[in-house]
C-alpha positions in Angstrom: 150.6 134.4 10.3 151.0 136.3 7.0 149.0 138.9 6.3 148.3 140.5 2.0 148.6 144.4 2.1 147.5 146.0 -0.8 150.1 148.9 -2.4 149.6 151.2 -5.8 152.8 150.5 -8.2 154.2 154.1 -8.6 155.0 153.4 -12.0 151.8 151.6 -13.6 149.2 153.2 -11.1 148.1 149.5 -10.1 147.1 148.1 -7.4 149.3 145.2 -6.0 149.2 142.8 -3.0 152.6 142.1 -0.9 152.4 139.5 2.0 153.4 140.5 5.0 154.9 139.3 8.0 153.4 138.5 11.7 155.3 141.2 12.7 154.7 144.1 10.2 153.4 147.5 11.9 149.9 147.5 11.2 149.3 151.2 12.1 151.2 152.0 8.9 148.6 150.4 6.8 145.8 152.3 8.9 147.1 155.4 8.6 147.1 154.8 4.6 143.9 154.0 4.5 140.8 155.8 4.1 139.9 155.5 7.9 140.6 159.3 8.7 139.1 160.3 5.8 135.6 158.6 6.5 136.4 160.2 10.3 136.7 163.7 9.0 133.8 163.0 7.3 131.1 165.8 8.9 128.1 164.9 7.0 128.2 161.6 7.0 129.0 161.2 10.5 126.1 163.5 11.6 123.7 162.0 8.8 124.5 158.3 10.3 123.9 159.5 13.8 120.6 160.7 13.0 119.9 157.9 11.8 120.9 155.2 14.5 119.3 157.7 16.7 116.0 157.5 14.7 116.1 154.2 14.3 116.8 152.9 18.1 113.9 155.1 18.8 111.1 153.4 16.4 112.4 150.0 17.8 112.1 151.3 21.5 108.7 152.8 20.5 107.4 149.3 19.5 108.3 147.6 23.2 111.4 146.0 21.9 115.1 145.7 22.8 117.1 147.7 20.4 119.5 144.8 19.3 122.6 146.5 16.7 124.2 144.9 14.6 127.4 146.9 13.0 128.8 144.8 10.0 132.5 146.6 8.9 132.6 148.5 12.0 136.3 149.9 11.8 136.9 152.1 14.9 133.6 151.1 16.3 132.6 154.8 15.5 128.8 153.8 14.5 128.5 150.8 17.2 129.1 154.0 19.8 126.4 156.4 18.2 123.9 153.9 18.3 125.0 152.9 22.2 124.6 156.7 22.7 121.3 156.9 21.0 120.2 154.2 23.6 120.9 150.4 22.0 120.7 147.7 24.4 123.6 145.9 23.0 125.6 146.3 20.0 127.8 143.7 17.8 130.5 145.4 15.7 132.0 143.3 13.0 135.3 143.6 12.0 137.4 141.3 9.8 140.8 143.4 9.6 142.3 142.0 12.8 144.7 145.1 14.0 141.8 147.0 13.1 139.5 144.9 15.3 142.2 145.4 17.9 142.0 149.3 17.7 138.3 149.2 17.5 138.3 147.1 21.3 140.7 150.0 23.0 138.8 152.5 21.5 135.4 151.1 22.5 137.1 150.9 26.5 138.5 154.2 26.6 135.1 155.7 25.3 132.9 153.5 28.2 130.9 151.4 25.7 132.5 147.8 26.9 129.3 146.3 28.5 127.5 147.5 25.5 129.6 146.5 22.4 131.4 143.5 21.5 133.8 143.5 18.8 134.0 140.2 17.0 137.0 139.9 14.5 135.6 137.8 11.7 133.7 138.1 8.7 130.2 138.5 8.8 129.6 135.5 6.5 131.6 133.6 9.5 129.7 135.5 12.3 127.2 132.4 14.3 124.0 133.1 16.0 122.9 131.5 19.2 123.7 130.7 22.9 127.2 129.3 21.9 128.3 131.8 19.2 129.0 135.1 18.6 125.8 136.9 19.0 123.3 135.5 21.5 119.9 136.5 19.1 119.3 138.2 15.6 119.9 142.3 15.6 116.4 144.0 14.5 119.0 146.8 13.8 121.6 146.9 11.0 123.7 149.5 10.7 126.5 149.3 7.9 129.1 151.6 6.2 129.9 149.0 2.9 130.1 151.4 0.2 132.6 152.5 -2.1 132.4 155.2 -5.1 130.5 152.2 -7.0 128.1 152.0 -3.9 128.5 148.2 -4.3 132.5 147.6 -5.1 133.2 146.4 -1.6 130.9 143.5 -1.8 127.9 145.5 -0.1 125.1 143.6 -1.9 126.7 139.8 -1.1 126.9 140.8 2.8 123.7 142.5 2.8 122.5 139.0 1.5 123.7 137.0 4.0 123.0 139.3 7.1 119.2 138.9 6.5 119.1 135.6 5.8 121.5 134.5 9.1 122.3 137.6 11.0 119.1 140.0 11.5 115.6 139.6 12.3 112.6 140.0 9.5 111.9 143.0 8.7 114.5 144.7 11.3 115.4 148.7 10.6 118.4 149.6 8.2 120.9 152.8 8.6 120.9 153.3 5.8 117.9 152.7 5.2 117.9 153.0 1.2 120.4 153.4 -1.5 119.5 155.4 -5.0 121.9 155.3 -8.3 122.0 158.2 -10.5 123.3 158.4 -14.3 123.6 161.2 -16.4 124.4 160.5 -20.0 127.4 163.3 -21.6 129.7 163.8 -24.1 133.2 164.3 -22.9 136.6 164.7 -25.3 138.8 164.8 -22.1 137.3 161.3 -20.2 136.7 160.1 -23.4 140.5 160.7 -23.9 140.9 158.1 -20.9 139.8 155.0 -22.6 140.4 155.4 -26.7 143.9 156.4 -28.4 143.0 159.4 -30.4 144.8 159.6 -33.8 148.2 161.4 -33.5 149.3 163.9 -36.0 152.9 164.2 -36.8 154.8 166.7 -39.0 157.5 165.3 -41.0 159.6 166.6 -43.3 157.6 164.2 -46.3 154.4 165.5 -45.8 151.9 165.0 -42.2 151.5 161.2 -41.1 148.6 160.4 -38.6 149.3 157.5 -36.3 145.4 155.9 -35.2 144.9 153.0 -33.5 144.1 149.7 -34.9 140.6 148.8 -35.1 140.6 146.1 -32.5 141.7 148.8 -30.0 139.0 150.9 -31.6 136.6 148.5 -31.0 137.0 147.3 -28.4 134.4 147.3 -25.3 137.6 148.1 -22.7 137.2 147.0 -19.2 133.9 147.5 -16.8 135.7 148.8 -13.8 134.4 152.1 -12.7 136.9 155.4 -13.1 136.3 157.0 -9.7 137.2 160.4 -9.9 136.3 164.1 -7.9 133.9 165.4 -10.6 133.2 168.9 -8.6 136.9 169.1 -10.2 135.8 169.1 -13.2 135.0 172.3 -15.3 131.7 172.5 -16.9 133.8 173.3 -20.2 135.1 169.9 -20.0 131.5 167.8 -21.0 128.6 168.7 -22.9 125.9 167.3 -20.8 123.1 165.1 -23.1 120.1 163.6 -20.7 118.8 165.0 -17.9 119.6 163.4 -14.1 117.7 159.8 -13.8 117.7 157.1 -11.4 118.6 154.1 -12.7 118.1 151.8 -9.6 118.0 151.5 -5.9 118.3 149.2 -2.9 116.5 149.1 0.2 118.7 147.7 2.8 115.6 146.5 5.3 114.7 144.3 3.5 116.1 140.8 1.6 118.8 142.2 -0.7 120.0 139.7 -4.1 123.7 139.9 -5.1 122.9 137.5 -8.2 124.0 139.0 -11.2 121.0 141.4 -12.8 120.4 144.5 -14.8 118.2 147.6 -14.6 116.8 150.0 -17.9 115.5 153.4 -18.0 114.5 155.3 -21.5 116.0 158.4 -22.1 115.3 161.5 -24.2 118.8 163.9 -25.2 118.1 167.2 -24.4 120.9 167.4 -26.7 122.4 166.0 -29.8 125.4 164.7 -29.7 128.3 161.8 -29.1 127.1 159.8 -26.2 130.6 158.9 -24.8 130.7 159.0 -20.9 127.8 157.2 -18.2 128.2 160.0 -14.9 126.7 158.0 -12.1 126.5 158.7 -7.9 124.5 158.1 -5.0 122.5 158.7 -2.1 121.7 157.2 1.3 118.4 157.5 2.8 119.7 156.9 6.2 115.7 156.6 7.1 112.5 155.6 5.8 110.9 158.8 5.2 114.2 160.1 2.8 114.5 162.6 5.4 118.0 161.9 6.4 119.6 162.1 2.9 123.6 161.8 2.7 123.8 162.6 -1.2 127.2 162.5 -3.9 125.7 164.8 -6.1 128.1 166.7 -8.0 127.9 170.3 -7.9 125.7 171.2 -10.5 123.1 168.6 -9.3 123.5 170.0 -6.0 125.2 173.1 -5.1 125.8 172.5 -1.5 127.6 169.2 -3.0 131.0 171.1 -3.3 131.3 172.2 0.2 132.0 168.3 1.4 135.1 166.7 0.5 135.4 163.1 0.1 138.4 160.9 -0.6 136.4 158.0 0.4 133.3 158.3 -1.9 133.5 160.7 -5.0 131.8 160.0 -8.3 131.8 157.7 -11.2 133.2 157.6 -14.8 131.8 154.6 -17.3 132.9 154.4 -20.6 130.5 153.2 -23.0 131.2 150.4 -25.2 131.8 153.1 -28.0 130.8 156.5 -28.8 127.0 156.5 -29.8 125.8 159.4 -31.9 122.5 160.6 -31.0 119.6 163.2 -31.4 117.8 165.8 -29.6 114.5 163.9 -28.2 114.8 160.8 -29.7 114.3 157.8 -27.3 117.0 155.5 -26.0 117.1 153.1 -23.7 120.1 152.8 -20.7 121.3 149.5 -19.4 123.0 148.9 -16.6 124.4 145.4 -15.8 125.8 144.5 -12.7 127.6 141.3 -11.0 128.2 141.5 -7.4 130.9 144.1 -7.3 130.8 146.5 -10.5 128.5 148.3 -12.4 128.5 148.8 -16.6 126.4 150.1 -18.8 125.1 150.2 -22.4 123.1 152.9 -24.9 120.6 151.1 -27.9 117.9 153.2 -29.6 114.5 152.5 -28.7 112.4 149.2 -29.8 110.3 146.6 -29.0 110.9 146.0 -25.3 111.4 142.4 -26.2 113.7 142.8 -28.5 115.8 145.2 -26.4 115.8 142.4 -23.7 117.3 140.2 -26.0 120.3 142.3 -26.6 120.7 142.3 -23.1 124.0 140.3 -21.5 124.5 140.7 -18.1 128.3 138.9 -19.1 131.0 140.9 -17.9 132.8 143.1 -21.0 136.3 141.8 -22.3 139.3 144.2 -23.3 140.0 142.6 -26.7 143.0 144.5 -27.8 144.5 144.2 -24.5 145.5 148.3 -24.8 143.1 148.4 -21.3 144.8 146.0 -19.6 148.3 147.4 -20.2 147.1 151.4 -20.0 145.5 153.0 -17.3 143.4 155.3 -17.2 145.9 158.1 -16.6 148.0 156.3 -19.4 145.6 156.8 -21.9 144.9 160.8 -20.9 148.6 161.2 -21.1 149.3 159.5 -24.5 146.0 161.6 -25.6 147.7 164.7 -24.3 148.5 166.8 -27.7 150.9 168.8 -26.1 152.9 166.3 -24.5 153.2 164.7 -28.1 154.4 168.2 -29.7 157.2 168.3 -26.9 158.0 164.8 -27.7 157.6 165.2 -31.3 160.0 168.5 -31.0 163.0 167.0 -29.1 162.9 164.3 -31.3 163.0 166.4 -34.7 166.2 167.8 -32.9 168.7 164.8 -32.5 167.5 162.6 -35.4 168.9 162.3 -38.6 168.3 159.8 -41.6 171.0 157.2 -40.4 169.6 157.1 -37.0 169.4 154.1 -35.2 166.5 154.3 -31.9 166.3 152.3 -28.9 163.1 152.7 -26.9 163.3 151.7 -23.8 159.6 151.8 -22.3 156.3 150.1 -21.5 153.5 151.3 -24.6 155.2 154.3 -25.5 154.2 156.1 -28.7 157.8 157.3 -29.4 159.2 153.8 -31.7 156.3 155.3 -34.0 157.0 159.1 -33.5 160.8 158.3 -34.1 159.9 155.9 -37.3 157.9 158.1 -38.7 160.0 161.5 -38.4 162.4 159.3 -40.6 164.9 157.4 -37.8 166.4 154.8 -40.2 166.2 152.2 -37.7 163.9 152.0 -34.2 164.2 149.0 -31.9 
């Protein structure tokens, strides 16, 4: 049996699939993985352990057997807190089979074999009954499904199916609730990710200013989410434009829909300016009250924020479909529209309500120019990096003369244009 692995190109920064032999060593694509991460993850191991904890007790408290069920359960790490918090019996889902395999020695060595059963499948293929894999419907659903996006790794499609096939009605949730968070900002540097800012070149005729055509400059770009650390990022780098709102949130105990939707919320700038960047994150109620909160906040939302580091789950960039000047108290409305996996979002000036929702298209954006499909986001920031271009722009000036003849060698490289127009006579 073949197995696809997923690898990032060096060179373009995407991510690629390569298949894989029977006989390829697993362990190798473990330990690249985000596993340890999650595993050195203080606060969100301790936040989930309260939790289960909680949550095995308010099932015991009603006269029931606490029944888990653990969809994405890796090394069985949460399946184990909630058979140390007490759980009767707990089924830990796994569909990454060497994975699934780790996650059965680890649940032996630890004592937990009478009281958890690993099942290698995925949940969608996980039967309820005498004959299948789980004997009844959990009342307890514990899951770790989340990405930057919160809902990138399919959370909302599984969450769907568990309580329709897989748990009981109204069984208990860690977490228990999910909560989005925008802020709307104004930022030259992430803007600097996603548009090609005009270039400025000093030739020996006079300046020339290379921009980008207007299909580029028009175009929506891609909705995938540019995940980044943003407690890295200085407070000099955005001009912050709306105050901190929530813009939706999910309560995992109870029916979740994965159908395509949006969500709007009106906003007021607390400052004027280009509305460029949508700064989103998270938090996990891990129980009913909110008093378990596992937050992403970025430090100056929450101070404390900066003291947890997370490979696994940092904060998000969205691009608006372009840069949207506005004012100082005026009102806007916020869109986000969402499919099953991503998240993207759109700015319109306040009107009728039914006439915003008919500008509303929950249709997935479409790079036009075809720029974002060939440029990453690191692509862009580099060919937007002025003083990369003056070094460029300065070796060039060196070795050209007017009978020149260039050959580029490169994948969307500025430099045919840079040596054209510092007067190569001929650039191929």
């Amino acid at each position: 049996m073949k197995t696809f692995c997923g690898r990032a190109n060096p060179t373009t920064g995407a991510m690629e699939w390569l298949e894989e032999d029977e006989n390829y060593d697993y362990h190798q694509e473990i330990a690249r993985s985000r596993y340890a991460d999650m595993l050195h993850d203080k606060d969100r191991n301790v936040k989930y352990y309260q939790g289960i904890r909680a949550a095995v007790s308010r099932v015991k408290e009603r006269g029931e057997k606490a029944i888990v069920l653990d969809i994405g359960t890796g090394t069985g790490l949460l399946s184990m807190m909630a058979a140390s918090a007490g759980a009767d019996f707990c089924y830990a889902v796994e569909v990454f089979k060497p994975m699934a395999n780790a996650a059965v020695k680890i649940v032996e060595k630890n004592g937990f074999r009478d009281k958890i059963k690993v099942i290698n499948k995925h949940s969608t293929e996980v039967t309820v009954g005498p004959d299948g894999d789980m004997q009844c419907r959990a009342n307890i659903l514990v899951t770790e499904l989340f990405d930057t996006e919160l809902i990138g790794e399919g959370a909302l499609p599984t969450y769907e199916h568990a309580h329709k096939y897989l748990v009981q009605e109204g069984c208990e949730a860690v977490p228990h609730r999910a909560t989005v968070y925008v802020q709307l900002v104004e930022s030259k540097r992430m803007w600097s990710w996603n548009k090609l800012f005009p270039v400025h070149v000093e030739a020996e005729d006079g300046e020339k200013i290379i921009v980008s055509p207007s299909e580029m400059e028009n175009c929506p770009g891609v909705p995938s989410v540019c995940d980044i650390q943003l407690n890295q990022m200085s407070s000099s780098d955005f001009t912050i434009l709306s105050d901190v709102v929530t813009m939706f949130s999910v309560d995992f105990s109870k029916p979740v829909r994965s159908a395509s939707t949006y969500y709007r919320v009106q906003l007021e700038p607390v400052k004027s300016g280009k509305a460029q960047i949508v700064l989103s994150w998270w938090d996990i109620d891990m129980d009913p009250s909110g008093m378990i909160n596992c937050t992403m906040a970025p430090y100056w939302v929450k101070s404390t924020s900066a003291f947890q580091w997370r490979d696994h789950w940092m904060q998000c960039v969205y691009f608006l479909p372009n840069e949207e000047p506005v004012l100082q108290g005026e009102k806007l409305h916020l869109t986000a529209c969402r499919d099953e996996y991503s998240v993207w979002y759109k700015l319109q000036k306040a009107r009728g309500e039914e006439e915003n929702k008919a500008d509303v298209r929950v249709e997935s954006p479409v790079c036009r120019c075809q720029a974002h499909l060939l440029w990453n986001r690191p692509r862009f920031g580099e060919l937007n990096d002025q003083n990369r271009t003056r070094q460029y722009i300065k070796s060039l000036t060196k070795v050209l003369k007017t009978d020149s003849v260039c050959l580029c060698i490169s994948d969307g490289s500025l430099l045919p244009v840079l040596a054209h127009y510092l007067g190569a006579k001929q650039v191929q």
